[in-house]
C-alpha positions in Angstrom: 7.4 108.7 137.4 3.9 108.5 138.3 3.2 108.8 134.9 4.7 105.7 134.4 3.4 104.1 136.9 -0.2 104.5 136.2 0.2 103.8 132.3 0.8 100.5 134.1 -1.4 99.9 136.4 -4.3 101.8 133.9 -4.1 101.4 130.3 -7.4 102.5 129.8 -6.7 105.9 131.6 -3.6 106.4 129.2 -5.8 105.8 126.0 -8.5 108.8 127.3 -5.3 110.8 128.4 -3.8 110.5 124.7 -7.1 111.2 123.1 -7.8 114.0 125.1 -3.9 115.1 124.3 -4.5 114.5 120.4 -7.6 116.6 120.5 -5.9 119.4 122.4 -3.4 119.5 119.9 -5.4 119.3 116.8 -7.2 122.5 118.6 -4.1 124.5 118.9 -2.2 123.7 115.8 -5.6 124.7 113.8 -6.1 128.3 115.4 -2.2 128.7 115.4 -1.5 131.9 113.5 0.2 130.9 109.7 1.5 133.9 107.7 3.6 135.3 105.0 5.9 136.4 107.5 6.8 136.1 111.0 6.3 138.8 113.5 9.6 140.9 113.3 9.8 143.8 115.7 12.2 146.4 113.8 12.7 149.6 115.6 12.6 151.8 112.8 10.3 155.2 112.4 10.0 157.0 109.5 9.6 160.8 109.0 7.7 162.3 105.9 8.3 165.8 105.6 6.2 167.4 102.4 6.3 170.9 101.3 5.3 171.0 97.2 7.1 172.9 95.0 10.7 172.9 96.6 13.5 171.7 95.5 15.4 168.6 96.3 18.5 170.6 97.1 16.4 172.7 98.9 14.7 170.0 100.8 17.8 168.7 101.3 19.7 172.0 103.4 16.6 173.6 104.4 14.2 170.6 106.0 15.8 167.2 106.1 19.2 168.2 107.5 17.6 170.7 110.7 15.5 167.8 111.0 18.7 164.7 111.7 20.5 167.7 113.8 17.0 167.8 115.8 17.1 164.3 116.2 20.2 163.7 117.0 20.1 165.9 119.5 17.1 165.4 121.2 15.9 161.8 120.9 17.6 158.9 123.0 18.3 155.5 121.4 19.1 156.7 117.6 21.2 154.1 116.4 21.3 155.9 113.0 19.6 158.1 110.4 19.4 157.3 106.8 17.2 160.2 104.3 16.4 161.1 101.0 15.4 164.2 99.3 12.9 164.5 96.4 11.4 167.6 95.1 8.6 168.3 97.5 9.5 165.6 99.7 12.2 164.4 102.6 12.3 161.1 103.7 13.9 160.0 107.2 14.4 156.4 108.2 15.3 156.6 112.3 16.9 153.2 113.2 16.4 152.5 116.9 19.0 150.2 119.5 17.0 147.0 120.4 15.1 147.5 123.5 14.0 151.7 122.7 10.7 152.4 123.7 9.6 153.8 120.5 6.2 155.4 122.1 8.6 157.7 123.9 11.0 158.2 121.0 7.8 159.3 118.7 6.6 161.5 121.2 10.3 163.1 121.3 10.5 163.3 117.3 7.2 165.1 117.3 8.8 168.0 119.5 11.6 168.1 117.8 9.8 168.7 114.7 7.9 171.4 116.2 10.7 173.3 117.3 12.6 172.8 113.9 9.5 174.0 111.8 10.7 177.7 113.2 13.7 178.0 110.8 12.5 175.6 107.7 10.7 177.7 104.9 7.4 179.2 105.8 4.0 177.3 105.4 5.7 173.9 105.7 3.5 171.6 108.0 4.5 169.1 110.5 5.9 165.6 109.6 4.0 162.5 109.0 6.1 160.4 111.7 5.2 156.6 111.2 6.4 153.5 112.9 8.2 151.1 110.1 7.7 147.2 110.6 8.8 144.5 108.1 5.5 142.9 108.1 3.3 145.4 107.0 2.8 144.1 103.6 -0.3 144.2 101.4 -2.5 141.2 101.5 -5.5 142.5 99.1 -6.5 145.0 96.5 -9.5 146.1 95.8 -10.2 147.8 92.5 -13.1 150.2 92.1 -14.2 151.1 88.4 -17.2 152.1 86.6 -18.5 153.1 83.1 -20.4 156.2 84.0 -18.8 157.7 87.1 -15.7 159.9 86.2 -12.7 159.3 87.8 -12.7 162.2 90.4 -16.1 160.8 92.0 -14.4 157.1 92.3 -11.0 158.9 93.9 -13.5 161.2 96.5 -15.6 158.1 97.2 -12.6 155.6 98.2 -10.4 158.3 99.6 -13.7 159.6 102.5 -15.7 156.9 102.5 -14.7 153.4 101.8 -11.5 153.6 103.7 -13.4 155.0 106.8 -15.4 151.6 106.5 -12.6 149.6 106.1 -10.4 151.4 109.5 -13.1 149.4 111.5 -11.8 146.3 110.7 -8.5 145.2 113.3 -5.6 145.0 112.2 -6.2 146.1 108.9 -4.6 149.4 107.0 -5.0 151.2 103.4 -3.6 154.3 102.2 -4.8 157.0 100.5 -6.4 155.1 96.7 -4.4 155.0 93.9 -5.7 156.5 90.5 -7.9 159.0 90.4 -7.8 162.6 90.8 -8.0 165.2 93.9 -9.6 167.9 94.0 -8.3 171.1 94.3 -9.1 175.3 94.1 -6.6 176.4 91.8 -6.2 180.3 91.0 -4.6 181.0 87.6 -3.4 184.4 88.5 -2.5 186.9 84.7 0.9 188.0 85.4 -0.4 191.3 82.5 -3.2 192.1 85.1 -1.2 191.9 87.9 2.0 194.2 86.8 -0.9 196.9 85.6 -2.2 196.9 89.0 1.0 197.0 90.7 0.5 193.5 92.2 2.9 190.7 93.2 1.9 186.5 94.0 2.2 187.4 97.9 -0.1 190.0 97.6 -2.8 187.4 96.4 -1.7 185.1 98.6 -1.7 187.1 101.9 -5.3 188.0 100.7 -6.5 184.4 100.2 -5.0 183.5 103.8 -6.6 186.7 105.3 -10.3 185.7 104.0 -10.6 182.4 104.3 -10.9 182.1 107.7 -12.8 179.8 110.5 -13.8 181.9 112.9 -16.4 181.2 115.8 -18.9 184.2 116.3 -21.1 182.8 119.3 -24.7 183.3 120.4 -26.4 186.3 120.0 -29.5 187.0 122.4 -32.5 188.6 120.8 -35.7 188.8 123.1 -36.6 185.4 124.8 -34.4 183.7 122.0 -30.7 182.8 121.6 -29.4 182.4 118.2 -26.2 180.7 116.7 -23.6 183.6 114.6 -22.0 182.6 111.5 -19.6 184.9 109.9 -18.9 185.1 105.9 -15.1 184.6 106.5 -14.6 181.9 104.3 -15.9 181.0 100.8 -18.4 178.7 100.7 -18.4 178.5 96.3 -15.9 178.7 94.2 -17.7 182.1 92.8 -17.0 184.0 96.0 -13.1 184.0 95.8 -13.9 186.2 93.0 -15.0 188.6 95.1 -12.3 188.2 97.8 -10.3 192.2 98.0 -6.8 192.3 97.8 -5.4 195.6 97.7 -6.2 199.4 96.8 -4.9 201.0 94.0 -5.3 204.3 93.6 -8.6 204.5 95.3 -9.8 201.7 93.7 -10.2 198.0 95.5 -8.8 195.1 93.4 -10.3 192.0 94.0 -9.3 188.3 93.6 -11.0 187.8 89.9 -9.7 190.7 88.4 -6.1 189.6 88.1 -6.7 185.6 88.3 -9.0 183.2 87.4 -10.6 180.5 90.0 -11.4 177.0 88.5 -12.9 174.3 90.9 -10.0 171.8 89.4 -7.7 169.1 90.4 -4.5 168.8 91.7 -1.8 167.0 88.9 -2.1 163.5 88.5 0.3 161.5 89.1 -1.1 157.7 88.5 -3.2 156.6 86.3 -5.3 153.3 87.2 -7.3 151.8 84.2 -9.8 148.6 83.9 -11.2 147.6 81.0 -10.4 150.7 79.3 -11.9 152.9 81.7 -10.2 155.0 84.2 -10.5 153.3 88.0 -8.5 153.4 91.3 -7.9 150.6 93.4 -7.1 150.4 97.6 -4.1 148.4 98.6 -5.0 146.5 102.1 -2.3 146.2 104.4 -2.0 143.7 107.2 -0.6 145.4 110.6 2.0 143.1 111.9 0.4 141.5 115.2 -2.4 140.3 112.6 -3.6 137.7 110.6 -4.0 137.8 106.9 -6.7 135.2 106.7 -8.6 137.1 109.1 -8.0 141.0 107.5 -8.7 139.8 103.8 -12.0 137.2 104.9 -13.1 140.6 107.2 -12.5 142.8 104.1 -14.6 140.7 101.8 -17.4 140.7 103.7 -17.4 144.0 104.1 -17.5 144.4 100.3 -21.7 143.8 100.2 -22.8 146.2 102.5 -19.9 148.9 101.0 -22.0 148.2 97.3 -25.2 148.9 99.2 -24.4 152.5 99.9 -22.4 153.1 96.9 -23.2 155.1 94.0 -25.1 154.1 91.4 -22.9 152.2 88.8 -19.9 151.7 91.2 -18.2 148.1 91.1 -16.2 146.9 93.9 -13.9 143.8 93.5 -11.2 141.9 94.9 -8.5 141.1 92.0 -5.5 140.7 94.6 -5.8 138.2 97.8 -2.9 137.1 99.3 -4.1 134.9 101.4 -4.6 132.2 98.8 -1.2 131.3 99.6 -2.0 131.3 103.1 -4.5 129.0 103.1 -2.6 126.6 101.1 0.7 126.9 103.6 -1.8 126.9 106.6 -3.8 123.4 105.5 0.0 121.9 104.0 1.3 122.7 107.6 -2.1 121.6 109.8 -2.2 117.6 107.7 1.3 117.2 108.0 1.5 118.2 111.6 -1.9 116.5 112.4 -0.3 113.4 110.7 2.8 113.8 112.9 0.6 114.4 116.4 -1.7 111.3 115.5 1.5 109.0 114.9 3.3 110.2 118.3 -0.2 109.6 120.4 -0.5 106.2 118.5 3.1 105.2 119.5 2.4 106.5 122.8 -0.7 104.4 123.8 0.7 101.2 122.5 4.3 101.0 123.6 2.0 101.9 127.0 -0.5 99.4 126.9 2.5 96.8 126.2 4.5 97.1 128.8 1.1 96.8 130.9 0.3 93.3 129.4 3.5 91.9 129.0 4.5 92.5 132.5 2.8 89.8 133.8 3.4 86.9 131.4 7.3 87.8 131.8 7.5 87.7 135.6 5.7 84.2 135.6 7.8 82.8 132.9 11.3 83.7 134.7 9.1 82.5 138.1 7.8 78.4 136.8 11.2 78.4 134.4 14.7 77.4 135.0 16.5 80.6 132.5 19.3 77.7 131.8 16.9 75.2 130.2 15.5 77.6 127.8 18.4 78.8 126.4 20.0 75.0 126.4 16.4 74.3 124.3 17.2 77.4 122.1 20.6 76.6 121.4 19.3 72.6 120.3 16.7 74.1 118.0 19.6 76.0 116.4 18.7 79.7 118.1 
Protein backbone atom coordinates (compact mmCIF):
# COMPACT_ATOMS: atom_id res chain seq x y z
CA UNK A 1 0.00 0.00 0.00
CA UNK A 2 2.74 2.36 0.54
CA UNK A 3 3.84 1.57 -2.76
CA UNK A 4 0.96 3.06 -4.03
CA UNK A 5 0.89 5.70 -2.14
CA UNK A 6 4.21 7.18 -2.93
CA UNK A 7 3.92 6.40 -6.83
CA UNK A 8 1.36 9.15 -6.08
CA UNK A 9 2.70 11.51 -4.20
CA UNK A 10 6.35 10.87 -6.26
CA UNK A 11 6.32 10.09 -9.81
CA UNK A 12 9.76 10.90 -10.13
CA UNK A 13 10.85 8.30 -7.41
CA UNK A 14 8.76 5.58 -9.30
CA UNK A 15 10.66 6.36 -12.68
CA UNK A 16 14.35 5.86 -10.77
CA UNK A 17 12.67 2.80 -8.90
CA UNK A 18 11.66 1.20 -12.43
CA UNK A 19 14.89 1.98 -14.01
CA UNK A 20 16.84 0.71 -11.35
CA UNK A 21 14.28 -2.50 -11.54
CA UNK A 22 14.86 -2.76 -15.50
CA UNK A 23 18.56 -2.74 -14.95
CA UNK A 24 18.43 -5.32 -12.23
CA UNK A 25 16.65 -7.51 -14.37
CA UNK A 26 18.51 -7.10 -17.53
CA UNK A 27 21.58 -8.15 -15.01
CA UNK A 28 20.13 -11.32 -13.99
CA UNK A 29 18.40 -12.56 -17.06
CA UNK A 30 22.00 -12.04 -18.87
CA UNK A 31 24.18 -14.15 -16.39
CA UNK A 32 21.17 -16.65 -15.94
CA UNK A 33 22.52 -20.09 -16.77
CA UNK A 34 20.92 -21.28 -20.60
CA UNK A 35 21.67 -24.91 -21.56
CA UNK A 36 20.95 -27.97 -23.54
CA UNK A 37 19.36 -29.35 -20.72
CA UNK A 38 18.11 -28.61 -17.35
CA UNK A 39 19.72 -29.79 -14.21
CA UNK A 40 18.15 -33.25 -13.56
CA UNK A 41 19.29 -35.10 -10.42
CA UNK A 42 18.96 -38.95 -11.31
CA UNK A 43 20.09 -41.23 -8.66
CA UNK A 44 21.61 -43.66 -10.71
CA UNK A 45 25.43 -45.17 -10.19
CA UNK A 46 26.95 -47.28 -12.53
CA UNK A 47 29.35 -50.17 -11.91
CA UNK A 48 32.05 -51.21 -14.51
CA UNK A 49 33.55 -54.38 -13.82
CA UNK A 50 36.47 -55.34 -16.51
CA UNK A 51 38.43 -58.46 -16.55
CA UNK A 52 39.70 -59.19 -20.46
CA UNK A 53 39.44 -62.27 -21.95
CA UNK A 54 36.35 -63.83 -20.15
CA UNK A 55 33.43 -64.72 -21.35
CA UNK A 56 30.11 -63.06 -21.31
CA UNK A 57 28.52 -66.07 -19.75
CA UNK A 58 31.19 -66.17 -17.58
CA UNK A 59 30.94 -62.58 -16.64
CA UNK A 60 27.65 -63.06 -16.34
CA UNK A 61 27.63 -66.15 -13.26
CA UNK A 62 30.95 -65.38 -12.07
CA UNK A 63 31.20 -61.30 -11.57
CA UNK A 64 27.98 -59.43 -12.39
CA UNK A 65 25.59 -61.74 -10.48
CA UNK A 66 27.94 -61.88 -6.86
CA UNK A 67 28.10 -58.36 -7.55
CA UNK A 68 23.69 -57.52 -7.52
CA UNK A 69 23.55 -60.32 -4.53
CA UNK A 70 26.31 -57.88 -2.88
CA UNK A 71 24.31 -55.06 -3.51
CA UNK A 72 21.28 -56.08 -2.65
CA UNK A 73 22.36 -57.01 0.36
CA UNK A 74 24.35 -54.56 1.58
CA UNK A 75 23.46 -51.10 0.25
CA UNK A 76 20.27 -49.20 1.50
CA UNK A 77 18.02 -47.32 -0.95
CA UNK A 78 18.33 -49.73 -4.19
CA UNK A 79 15.29 -49.23 -5.95
CA UNK A 80 16.60 -51.65 -8.69
CA UNK A 81 19.38 -53.15 -10.60
CA UNK A 82 19.50 -53.44 -14.31
CA UNK A 83 23.23 -55.23 -15.99
CA UNK A 84 24.72 -56.38 -18.96
CA UNK A 85 27.34 -58.76 -19.76
CA UNK A 86 29.93 -58.49 -22.62
CA UNK A 87 33.02 -60.49 -23.09
CA UNK A 88 35.48 -58.78 -20.78
CA UNK A 89 33.01 -56.51 -19.40
CA UNK A 90 29.87 -56.28 -16.81
CA UNK A 91 27.83 -53.39 -16.63
CA UNK A 92 25.60 -52.41 -13.50
CA UNK A 93 23.13 -49.62 -13.62
CA UNK A 94 22.05 -49.09 -9.56
CA UNK A 95 18.75 -47.05 -9.55
CA UNK A 96 18.39 -45.19 -6.29
CA UNK A 97 14.75 -44.03 -4.27
CA UNK A 98 14.54 -40.25 -4.50
CA UNK A 99 16.12 -38.68 -1.53
CA UNK A 100 19.35 -41.61 -1.11
CA UNK A 101 22.39 -40.00 -0.22
CA UNK A 102 24.35 -41.45 -2.91
CA UNK A 103 27.92 -40.39 -1.23
CA UNK A 104 27.05 -43.06 1.34
CA UNK A 105 25.55 -45.57 -1.12
CA UNK A 106 29.06 -45.32 -3.15
CA UNK A 107 31.04 -45.67 -0.29
CA UNK A 108 28.76 -48.95 0.53
CA UNK A 109 29.09 -50.31 -3.17
CA UNK A 110 32.85 -49.99 -2.90
CA UNK A 111 32.85 -52.53 0.19
CA UNK A 112 30.76 -54.55 -1.21
CA UNK A 113 32.89 -54.98 -4.17
CA UNK A 114 35.83 -55.58 -2.04
CA UNK A 115 34.40 -58.32 -0.26
CA UNK A 116 32.90 -59.99 -3.53
CA UNK A 117 36.33 -59.81 -5.42
CA UNK A 118 37.18 -62.96 -2.94
CA UNK A 119 35.10 -65.48 -4.88
CA UNK A 120 35.13 -63.84 -8.68
CA UNK A 121 38.07 -65.30 -10.80
CA UNK A 122 41.56 -64.42 -9.72
CA UNK A 123 43.39 -61.20 -10.96
CA UNK A 124 40.08 -59.28 -11.50
CA UNK A 125 40.43 -55.60 -10.14
CA UNK A 126 37.98 -53.55 -8.42
CA UNK A 127 35.06 -51.80 -10.24
CA UNK A 128 35.00 -48.46 -11.76
CA UNK A 129 31.79 -47.24 -9.66
CA UNK A 130 30.51 -43.87 -11.31
CA UNK A 131 27.69 -41.66 -10.52
CA UNK A 132 25.17 -41.51 -13.76
CA UNK A 133 23.39 -38.02 -14.47
CA UNK A 134 21.31 -37.12 -17.57
CA UNK A 135 23.21 -34.08 -18.27
CA UNK A 136 26.47 -35.22 -18.71
CA UNK A 137 26.57 -34.81 -22.43
CA UNK A 138 29.37 -33.83 -24.69
CA UNK A 139 29.60 -30.20 -25.65
CA UNK A 140 33.06 -30.28 -27.70
CA UNK A 141 35.47 -32.41 -29.54
CA UNK A 142 38.64 -31.88 -30.12
CA UNK A 143 40.55 -33.75 -32.79
CA UNK A 144 44.31 -34.17 -32.69
CA UNK A 145 46.11 -35.28 -36.08
CA UNK A 146 49.36 -34.95 -37.70
CA UNK A 147 51.30 -36.00 -40.87
CA UNK A 148 54.45 -37.11 -39.21
CA UNK A 149 53.63 -38.30 -35.69
CA UNK A 150 52.30 -42.04 -35.73
CA UNK A 151 49.30 -42.74 -34.11
CA UNK A 152 50.60 -44.30 -30.86
CA UNK A 153 52.56 -40.87 -30.00
CA UNK A 154 49.09 -38.79 -30.65
CA UNK A 155 47.08 -41.65 -28.30
CA UNK A 156 50.14 -41.32 -25.35
CA UNK A 157 50.15 -37.51 -25.70
CA UNK A 158 46.13 -36.96 -25.30
CA UNK A 159 45.64 -39.87 -22.98
CA UNK A 160 48.87 -38.30 -20.12
CA UNK A 161 49.05 -35.09 -21.07
CA UNK A 162 46.38 -33.03 -22.70
CA UNK A 163 43.62 -34.40 -20.55
CA UNK A 164 45.63 -33.64 -17.31
CA UNK A 165 45.46 -29.98 -18.71
CA UNK A 166 42.06 -29.99 -19.50
CA UNK A 167 40.93 -31.71 -15.60
CA UNK A 168 41.88 -28.03 -14.44
CA UNK A 169 39.15 -26.55 -16.04
CA UNK A 170 35.55 -26.75 -13.62
CA UNK A 171 33.12 -28.56 -14.53
CA UNK A 172 34.58 -30.01 -17.37
CA UNK A 173 35.26 -33.99 -18.11
CA UNK A 174 36.93 -36.17 -21.07
CA UNK A 175 37.56 -39.70 -21.21
CA UNK A 176 40.21 -41.73 -22.09
CA UNK A 177 40.84 -40.39 -26.40
CA UNK A 178 39.49 -42.23 -29.00
CA UNK A 179 41.70 -43.60 -31.85
CA UNK A 180 44.95 -44.42 -31.44
CA UNK A 181 46.71 -47.20 -30.03
CA UNK A 182 48.02 -48.24 -26.29
CA UNK A 183 50.82 -49.50 -25.52
CA UNK A 184 51.42 -52.63 -24.19
CA UNK A 185 54.39 -55.55 -23.25
CA UNK A 186 53.10 -58.44 -24.97
CA UNK A 187 54.97 -62.02 -24.57
CA UNK A 188 54.37 -64.33 -27.45
CA UNK A 189 55.12 -67.45 -25.55
CA UNK A 190 56.19 -70.97 -28.34
CA UNK A 191 53.85 -73.50 -27.16
CA UNK A 192 56.99 -76.17 -29.08
CA UNK A 193 59.47 -74.56 -26.58
CA UNK A 194 57.39 -74.70 -23.76
CA UNK A 195 56.14 -78.62 -23.92
CA UNK A 196 60.16 -79.41 -24.50
CA UNK A 197 60.86 -77.83 -21.35
CA UNK A 198 58.10 -79.11 -19.43
CA UNK A 199 56.44 -75.66 -19.07
CA UNK A 200 52.78 -74.51 -18.79
CA UNK A 201 51.27 -70.43 -19.29
CA UNK A 202 51.16 -70.21 -15.31
CA UNK A 203 54.51 -71.04 -15.00
CA UNK A 204 55.46 -67.87 -17.14
CA UNK A 205 53.05 -66.08 -15.60
CA UNK A 206 53.82 -66.74 -11.88
CA UNK A 207 57.40 -65.85 -12.96
CA UNK A 208 56.45 -62.42 -14.58
CA UNK A 209 54.40 -61.51 -11.30
CA UNK A 210 57.29 -62.81 -9.08
CA UNK A 211 59.99 -60.34 -10.89
CA UNK A 212 58.44 -57.52 -11.54
CA UNK A 213 58.12 -56.10 -8.44
CA UNK A 214 58.26 -52.50 -6.51
CA UNK A 215 59.88 -52.90 -3.69
CA UNK A 216 61.43 -50.15 -1.37
CA UNK A 217 65.07 -51.00 -0.16
CA UNK A 218 65.84 -47.85 2.12
CA UNK A 219 69.03 -45.97 3.05
CA UNK A 220 72.15 -47.50 3.41
CA UNK A 221 74.81 -45.69 5.67
CA UNK A 222 78.36 -45.73 4.42
CA UNK A 223 80.87 -43.47 6.43
CA UNK A 224 79.60 -39.82 7.05
CA UNK A 225 77.16 -40.44 4.06
CA UNK A 226 73.65 -41.92 3.62
CA UNK A 227 72.63 -43.24 0.39
CA UNK A 228 69.23 -44.07 -1.33
CA UNK A 229 68.82 -48.39 -2.28
CA UNK A 230 67.35 -49.37 -5.38
CA UNK A 231 66.74 -52.92 -6.13
CA UNK A 232 66.64 -54.57 -9.83
CA UNK A 233 63.18 -56.15 -9.15
CA UNK A 234 61.48 -54.85 -11.97
CA UNK A 235 62.48 -54.46 -15.63
CA UNK A 236 63.29 -51.28 -16.64
CA UNK A 237 63.67 -52.32 -20.84
CA UNK A 238 61.85 -54.47 -22.61
CA UNK A 239 65.39 -56.60 -23.09
CA UNK A 240 65.51 -57.54 -19.49
CA UNK A 241 62.29 -59.72 -19.37
CA UNK A 242 64.40 -61.85 -21.51
CA UNK A 243 66.43 -62.50 -18.84
CA UNK A 244 63.62 -62.92 -16.21
CA UNK A 245 64.09 -67.10 -14.69
CA UNK A 246 61.27 -69.23 -14.66
CA UNK A 247 61.96 -72.61 -13.65
CA UNK A 248 64.77 -75.39 -13.48
CA UNK A 249 64.77 -78.12 -15.55
CA UNK A 250 66.97 -80.66 -15.03
CA UNK A 251 69.64 -78.50 -13.62
CA UNK A 252 69.32 -76.09 -16.02
CA UNK A 253 67.50 -72.40 -15.36
CA UNK A 254 64.92 -71.50 -18.16
CA UNK A 255 64.39 -68.09 -18.62
CA UNK A 256 61.67 -65.81 -19.97
CA UNK A 257 63.13 -65.51 -23.74
CA UNK A 258 63.81 -68.93 -24.26
CA UNK A 259 60.27 -70.18 -24.57
CA UNK A 260 58.52 -66.62 -25.67
CA UNK A 261 59.27 -63.78 -27.34
CA UNK A 262 58.89 -60.02 -25.73
CA UNK A 263 57.79 -57.23 -28.21
CA UNK A 264 57.29 -53.60 -26.89
CA UNK A 265 53.74 -53.59 -28.77
CA UNK A 266 50.23 -52.44 -28.47
CA UNK A 267 47.29 -53.62 -27.13
CA UNK A 268 44.31 -54.53 -30.08
CA UNK A 269 42.76 -51.69 -31.52
CA UNK A 270 39.52 -51.23 -31.32
CA UNK A 271 38.72 -47.66 -33.11
CA UNK A 272 40.06 -46.25 -35.67
CA UNK A 273 39.95 -42.30 -35.92
CA UNK A 274 41.15 -40.80 -39.42
CA UNK A 275 41.54 -37.03 -40.76
CA UNK A 276 42.38 -36.26 -43.91
CA UNK A 277 43.57 -39.60 -44.57
CA UNK A 278 45.76 -39.84 -41.77
CA UNK A 279 45.29 -41.72 -38.63
CA UNK A 280 44.25 -39.13 -35.56
CA UNK A 281 42.30 -39.39 -32.19
CA UNK A 282 40.01 -36.96 -31.02
CA UNK A 283 38.78 -36.06 -26.94
CA UNK A 284 35.13 -35.88 -26.36
CA UNK A 285 34.52 -32.90 -23.64
CA UNK A 286 31.87 -33.42 -21.33
CA UNK A 287 29.91 -30.88 -19.43
CA UNK A 288 29.38 -32.02 -15.51
CA UNK A 289 25.79 -31.28 -14.80
CA UNK A 290 25.89 -28.19 -12.21
CA UNK A 291 27.90 -26.49 -15.27
CA UNK A 292 27.63 -24.32 -18.04
CA UNK A 293 28.39 -25.20 -21.50
CA UNK A 294 29.32 -21.78 -22.68
CA UNK A 295 31.69 -21.55 -19.98
CA UNK A 296 33.48 -25.33 -20.31
CA UNK A 297 33.74 -25.08 -24.24
CA UNK A 298 35.04 -20.93 -24.20
CA UNK A 299 37.54 -22.37 -21.10
CA UNK A 300 38.59 -25.29 -23.36
CA UNK A 301 39.40 -23.09 -26.37
CA UNK A 302 41.51 -21.04 -24.68
CA UNK A 303 43.31 -23.53 -23.35
CA UNK A 304 43.94 -24.92 -26.92
CA UNK A 305 47.13 -22.15 -27.44
CA UNK A 306 49.13 -22.78 -24.69
CA UNK A 307 48.35 -26.93 -25.03
CA UNK A 308 50.08 -26.22 -28.92
CA UNK A 309 52.92 -24.54 -27.16
CA UNK A 310 54.21 -27.58 -25.36
CA UNK A 311 53.15 -30.01 -27.96
CA UNK A 312 55.16 -31.90 -30.19
CA UNK A 313 56.49 -30.78 -33.13
CA UNK A 314 53.87 -31.32 -36.00
CA UNK A 315 50.84 -31.83 -33.66
CA UNK A 316 47.54 -29.99 -34.61
CA UNK A 317 44.90 -29.31 -32.14
CA UNK A 318 41.36 -28.32 -33.32
CA UNK A 319 37.87 -27.88 -32.31
CA UNK A 320 35.53 -29.47 -35.11
CA UNK A 321 32.50 -30.10 -32.54
CA UNK A 322 31.06 -27.07 -30.21
CA UNK A 323 27.92 -27.41 -28.94
CA UNK A 324 27.47 -24.41 -27.59
CA UNK A 325 26.74 -22.73 -30.95
CA UNK A 326 23.31 -23.67 -30.23
CA UNK A 327 23.63 -22.21 -26.93
CA UNK A 328 24.48 -19.09 -27.72
CA UNK A 329 21.80 -18.71 -30.19
CA UNK A 330 18.94 -20.18 -27.49
CA UNK A 331 20.72 -17.95 -24.83
CA UNK A 332 20.55 -14.36 -27.09
CA UNK A 333 16.80 -15.63 -28.62
CA UNK A 334 15.70 -15.99 -24.86
CA UNK A 335 17.75 -12.72 -23.37
CA UNK A 336 15.91 -9.99 -26.53
CA UNK A 337 12.70 -11.61 -26.12
CA UNK A 338 12.69 -11.47 -22.36
CA UNK A 339 14.58 -7.99 -22.29
CA UNK A 340 11.68 -6.93 -24.68
CA UNK A 341 9.11 -8.38 -22.28
CA UNK A 342 10.94 -6.63 -18.98
CA UNK A 343 11.31 -3.18 -20.87
CA UNK A 344 7.39 -3.26 -21.85
CA UNK A 345 6.18 -4.22 -18.15
CA UNK A 346 8.58 -1.26 -16.57
CA UNK A 347 7.19 0.98 -19.39
CA UNK A 348 3.53 0.15 -18.44
CA UNK A 349 4.49 0.38 -14.99
CA UNK A 350 5.88 4.03 -14.83
CA UNK A 351 3.03 5.41 -16.92
CA UNK A 352 -0.15 3.98 -15.72
CA UNK A 353 1.87 5.42 -12.39
CA UNK A 354 2.61 8.77 -13.34
CA UNK A 355 -1.22 8.95 -14.59
CA UNK A 356 -2.95 8.37 -11.83
CA UNK A 357 -0.57 11.07 -10.15
CA UNK A 358 -1.63 13.83 -12.64
CA UNK A 359 -4.97 13.10 -13.22
CA UNK A 360 -5.91 12.99 -9.61
CA UNK A 361 -6.00 16.43 -9.31
CA UNK A 362 -7.89 17.70 -12.38
CA UNK A 363 -10.65 14.95 -11.45
CA UNK A 364 -11.27 16.06 -7.91
CA UNK A 365 -11.69 19.78 -9.01
CA UNK A 366 -13.99 18.97 -11.83
CA UNK A 367 -16.49 16.85 -9.61
CA UNK A 368 -15.67 19.97 -6.91
CA UNK A 369 -16.73 23.47 -9.37
CA UNK A 370 -19.32 21.02 -11.43
CA UNK A 371 -22.82 19.99 -10.91
CA UNK A 372 -22.32 15.84 -12.29
CA UNK A 373 -26.14 16.35 -13.50
CA UNK A 374 -25.35 19.25 -15.93
CA UNK A 375 -22.66 17.44 -17.64
CA UNK A 376 -24.24 14.45 -18.44
CA UNK A 377 -27.64 16.62 -19.40
CA UNK A 378 -24.82 18.50 -21.85
CA UNK A 379 -23.61 15.02 -23.02
CA UNK A 380 -26.81 13.58 -23.73
CA UNK A 381 -27.70 17.17 -25.95
CA UNK A 382 -24.51 16.78 -27.91
CA UNK A 383 -25.72 13.25 -28.74
CA UNK A 384 -23.14 11.26 -26.10
Amino acid sequence: MWIVRLALRRPYTVAVMAFLIMILGVMSIKSMMVDIFPVIDIPVVNVIWNYPGLSAADMERKVVLLSERGISSSVNGVERIESQSQPGIGLLHVYFEKGTDIGAAIAQMSATANVSLHSMPPGIQPPFIIQFNATNVQVAQITLSSKTLPEAKIFDYALNFIRIRLFTIPGLSTPAPFGGKTREIVIDADPKAMAAKGLSPSDLLNALQASNLIIPAGTARIGTREYNVELNSSPEVVKEFDGIPVKSVNGQIVNLGDVSKIEDSYADQTNVVRVDRHRAAYLSILKKSNASTLMVVEAAKEMIPSIKETAPDGLDLKVDFDQSVFVENAHDHVFSRQLAQHRHRMYLYSVVHLRRHYRAKPYRQFFKYHDPRRTISRDRDAGG
